[in-house]
Structures are given as C-alpha cells and as structure tokens.
N, C-alpha and C positions, 0 to 999 in steps of 0.2 A: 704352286708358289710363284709370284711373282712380282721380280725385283724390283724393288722402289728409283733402282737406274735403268730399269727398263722405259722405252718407249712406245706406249699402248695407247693406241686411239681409241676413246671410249666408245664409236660405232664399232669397235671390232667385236667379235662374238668369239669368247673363250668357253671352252669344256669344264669338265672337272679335271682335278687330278694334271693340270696344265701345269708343267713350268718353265717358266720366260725367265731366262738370267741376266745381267746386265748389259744392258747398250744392245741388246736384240730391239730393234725396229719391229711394230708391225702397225701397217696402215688403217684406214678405215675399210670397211665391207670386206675383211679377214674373216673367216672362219678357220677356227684351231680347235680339231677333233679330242675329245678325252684322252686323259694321260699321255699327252706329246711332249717331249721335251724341245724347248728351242734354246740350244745354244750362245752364250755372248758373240755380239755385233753378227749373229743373223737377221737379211732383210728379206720381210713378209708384203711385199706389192698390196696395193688395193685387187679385190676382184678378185682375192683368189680364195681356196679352201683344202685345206690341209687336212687329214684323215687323223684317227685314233690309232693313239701306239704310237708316234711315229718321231724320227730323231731327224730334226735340222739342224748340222753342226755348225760352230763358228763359219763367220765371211759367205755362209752360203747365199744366195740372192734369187729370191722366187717371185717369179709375178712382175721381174719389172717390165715396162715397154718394151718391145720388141724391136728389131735392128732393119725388120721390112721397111725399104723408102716409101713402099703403094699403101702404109696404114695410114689411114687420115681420124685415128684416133675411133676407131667405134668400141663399144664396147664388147669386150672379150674375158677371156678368164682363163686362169693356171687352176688346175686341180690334182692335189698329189693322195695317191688313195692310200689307204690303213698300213700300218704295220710298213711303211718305208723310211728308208731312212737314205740323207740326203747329205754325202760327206763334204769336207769342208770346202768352203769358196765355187762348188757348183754352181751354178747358172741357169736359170729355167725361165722361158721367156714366154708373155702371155700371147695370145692368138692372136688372129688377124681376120680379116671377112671369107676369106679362104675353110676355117672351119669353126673359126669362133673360140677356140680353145686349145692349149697347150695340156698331156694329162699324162700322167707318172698314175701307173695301177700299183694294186694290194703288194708288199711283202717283196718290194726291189730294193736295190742296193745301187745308189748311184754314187761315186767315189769321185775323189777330191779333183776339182778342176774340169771335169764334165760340164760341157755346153751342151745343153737341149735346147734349139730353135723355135720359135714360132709354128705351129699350129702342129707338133708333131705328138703322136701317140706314142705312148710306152706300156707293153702289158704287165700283167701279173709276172712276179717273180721273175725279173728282169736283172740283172747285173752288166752293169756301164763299167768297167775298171776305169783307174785313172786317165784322164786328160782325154777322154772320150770326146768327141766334136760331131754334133747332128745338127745338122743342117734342116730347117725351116721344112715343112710338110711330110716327113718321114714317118712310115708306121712301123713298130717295133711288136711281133706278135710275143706270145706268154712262153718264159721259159726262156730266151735268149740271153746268151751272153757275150757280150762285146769284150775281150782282153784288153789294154793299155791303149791308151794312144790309135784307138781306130778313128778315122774321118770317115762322116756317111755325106755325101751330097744327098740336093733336094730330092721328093719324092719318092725314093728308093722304098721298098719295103723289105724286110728282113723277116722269115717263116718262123714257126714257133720252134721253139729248140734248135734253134741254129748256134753254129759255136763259130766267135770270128777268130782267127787268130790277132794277137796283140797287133799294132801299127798297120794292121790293115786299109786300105784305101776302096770302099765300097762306093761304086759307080752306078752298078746295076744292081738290080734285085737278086735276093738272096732263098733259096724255096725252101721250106720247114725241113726239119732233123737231119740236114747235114756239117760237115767241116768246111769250112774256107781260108785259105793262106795263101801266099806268094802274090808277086805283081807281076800282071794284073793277077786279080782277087780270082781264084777257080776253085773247085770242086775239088777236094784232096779224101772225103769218105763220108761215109754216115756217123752221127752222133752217136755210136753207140754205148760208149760210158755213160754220158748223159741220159739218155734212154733209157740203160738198166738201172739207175738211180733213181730215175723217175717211177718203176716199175713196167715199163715196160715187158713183156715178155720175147722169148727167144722169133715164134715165131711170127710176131708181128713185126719185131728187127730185123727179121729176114728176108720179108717180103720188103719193106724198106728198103733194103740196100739192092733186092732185084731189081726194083724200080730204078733207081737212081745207075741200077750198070743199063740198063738199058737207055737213060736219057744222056747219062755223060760219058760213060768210058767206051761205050760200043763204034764209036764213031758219027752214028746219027745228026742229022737237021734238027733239031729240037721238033719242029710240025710235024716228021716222019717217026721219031721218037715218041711221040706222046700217041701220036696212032698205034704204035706196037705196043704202050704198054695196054692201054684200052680193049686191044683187040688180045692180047695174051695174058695179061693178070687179072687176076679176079675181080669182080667190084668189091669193093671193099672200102669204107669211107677214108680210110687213110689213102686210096690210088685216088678217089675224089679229090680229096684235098688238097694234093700233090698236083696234079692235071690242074686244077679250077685254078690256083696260085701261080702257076706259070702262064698258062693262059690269057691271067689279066693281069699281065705287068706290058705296057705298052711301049718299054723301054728294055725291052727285052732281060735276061736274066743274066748270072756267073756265067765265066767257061769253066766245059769240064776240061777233064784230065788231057 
C-alpha cells in the first residue's frame, strides 16, 4: 500500500507487498525489496536499494550525499540488505570513490540516531544501539554489537562478535569474539554469552579465550604474542582468524588488560 501523500518517483522500483505511508520520500533509481514497510517522512536518496522484510522507521534518511569534502560527485550507492530494520532519524550516507558504496547486511538492527558514514560496511546481524556514530570507511564484521552512544573513527574495523560496551570511544581496531570497555577502549574478556547463544560450544570458547590470555593478559608485544600463539595452539581456523585480523590492521589494535 501506498499512500496517496506519499512521495514516489515513478523511476523508483517498488516490490510487492511494499508499504510507503505518508510524506515518506523516495527518490528516483530506489529499489524497495518486497514487503518493507517504510515509515511516514522517511528519506530514500537516489542510488540506493533497500532489501525485503525490512522496516525504515519515521525521519530515517538513507542514501543522502555523503559529508566527504574529496567527493566530487561520482556515482555511488547505499545498500541496506533483507530483514533490517533502520530506527528512527538514522542516517546512512552513500559512498564515495574510496569504495563506491555505503552497505547495512541481512537481519541488523540499527536504532534511533545512529550515523553510518560514507563507504563503511556493516555485516549480517549487527546491532548499532542508540546514537551510535561511524565514521566514513569503517568495516563492521557479522554478529557485533555496538551498546549506546559508541563513536568509531575512520578506518577502524571491528571483528565479528565483538561486544562494545555503551559510550565507547573506538580509535583502533577491535579482533573478533571479545569484550571492550573503559578509556581508552581495552580488552576486558571473551564474548562468551554471545558465543553460547550463537551456539557456540564449550570447547571452541575455550580455546578462545586461550588465545586471547595469551595475546592481552600475559603481558606480551602483540608480534611476540601472536608468535606463541602459532607456535603453541592448534591450527585451527578460529586461531587463523584471530592471527590474520590482527595482523592486518595497520593501525594497530585495543589494549589489553
């Protein structure tokens, strides 16, 4: 259904089972996936595309121009993937030549007041709590959850299942299935609530958090750190992952404990 005070650009391309409720904007070269609902005076930018299922609530504003001075206008695009939903007066800003694209993945929760910058990624099943602030080129992997009031500067990347605590101030990179809080932002344990809800098992949580006493709590250089765990834990694709993630953050990562 949609509303005769709605404003639809006839290039826009609607689903089925769409409905647009009054003074919702949406531009031309819009794509709105089946059964999304878009809330009154939500704005849908040109260039962008919206997923199936998926709920953009009032004042939300997707797709507009980006706040980069270096854009001189190329073409770029916002894409928000299936089953998200986008609470009220968020903010998602479309890309720039840096990666071409601003992207919200499957089945996240981004909540009222969240600013997502210019060319950053967001994975699957992600949750932004309120007044959440990401800074332009940021990758967000699957599974993270930002509490209230975090600020991420440029570039940063955040591991999958990481948990930030609320008002966090993330500078450096953050490595998959651990906790971080206080300032500056460190290492305070492993995800492991998160973890066992995900399904995790005991003994892959376990080797987890070996890892992690060995990179933050031992005392360790992080390069002498990642050598002991390589040389004393198992291969195992989860110590890959961990090793490869830190390894390519060029702005080095949290303190630990």
């Amino acid at each position: 259904m949609i509303s005769p005070l709605a404003n639809v650009h006839p290039k826009a391309r609607i689903g089925k089972n769409v409905t647009i409720e009054a003074f919702a904007t949406i531009y031309e070269d819009v794509e709105i996936g089946d059964n999304t609902h878009i809330y009154p005076n939500a704005l849908i930018f040109p260039d962008t595309t919206i997923g199936h299922n998926c709920k953009i609530f009032p004042g939300a504003v997707i797709g507009i121009v980006n706040q980069d001075l270096k854009y001189k206008g190329e073409k770029s695009t916002t894409v928000i993937g299936n089953n998200t939903i986008i609470r009220e007066y968020a903010t998602i800003h479309k890309g720039t030549a840096d990666r071409m694209t601003t992207k919200v993945g499957d089945n996240s929760l981004i909540m009222c007041y969240t600013h997502i910058g210019h060319d950053t990624f967001v994975g699957n099943n992600v949750i932004v709590a309120n007044n959440g602030s990401l800074a332009g080129h940021i990758t967000i992997e699957d599974y993270v959850i930002l509490e209230g009031v975090v600020a991420a500067q440029q570039f940063v990347k955040i591991g999958a299942h990481a948990f930030v605590a609320g008002a966090s101030l993330v500078r450096k990179s953050i490595p998959p299935y651990i906790r971080v809080a206080r300032e500056p932002l460190q290492f305070i344990g492993v995800n492991t609530i998160g973890l066992t809800r995900r399904g995790f098992d005991k003994e892959t949580i376990k080797q987890i958090e070996d890892i992690y006493r060995i990179i933050f709590v031992r005392g360790h250089n992080i390069t002498n750190a990642l050598e002991i765990v390589e040389n004393e834990m198992p291969d195992t694709a989860i110590r890959r992952q961990i090793v490869d993630f830190i390894r390519s953050q060029p702005e080095g990562i949290i303190k630990g404990i």
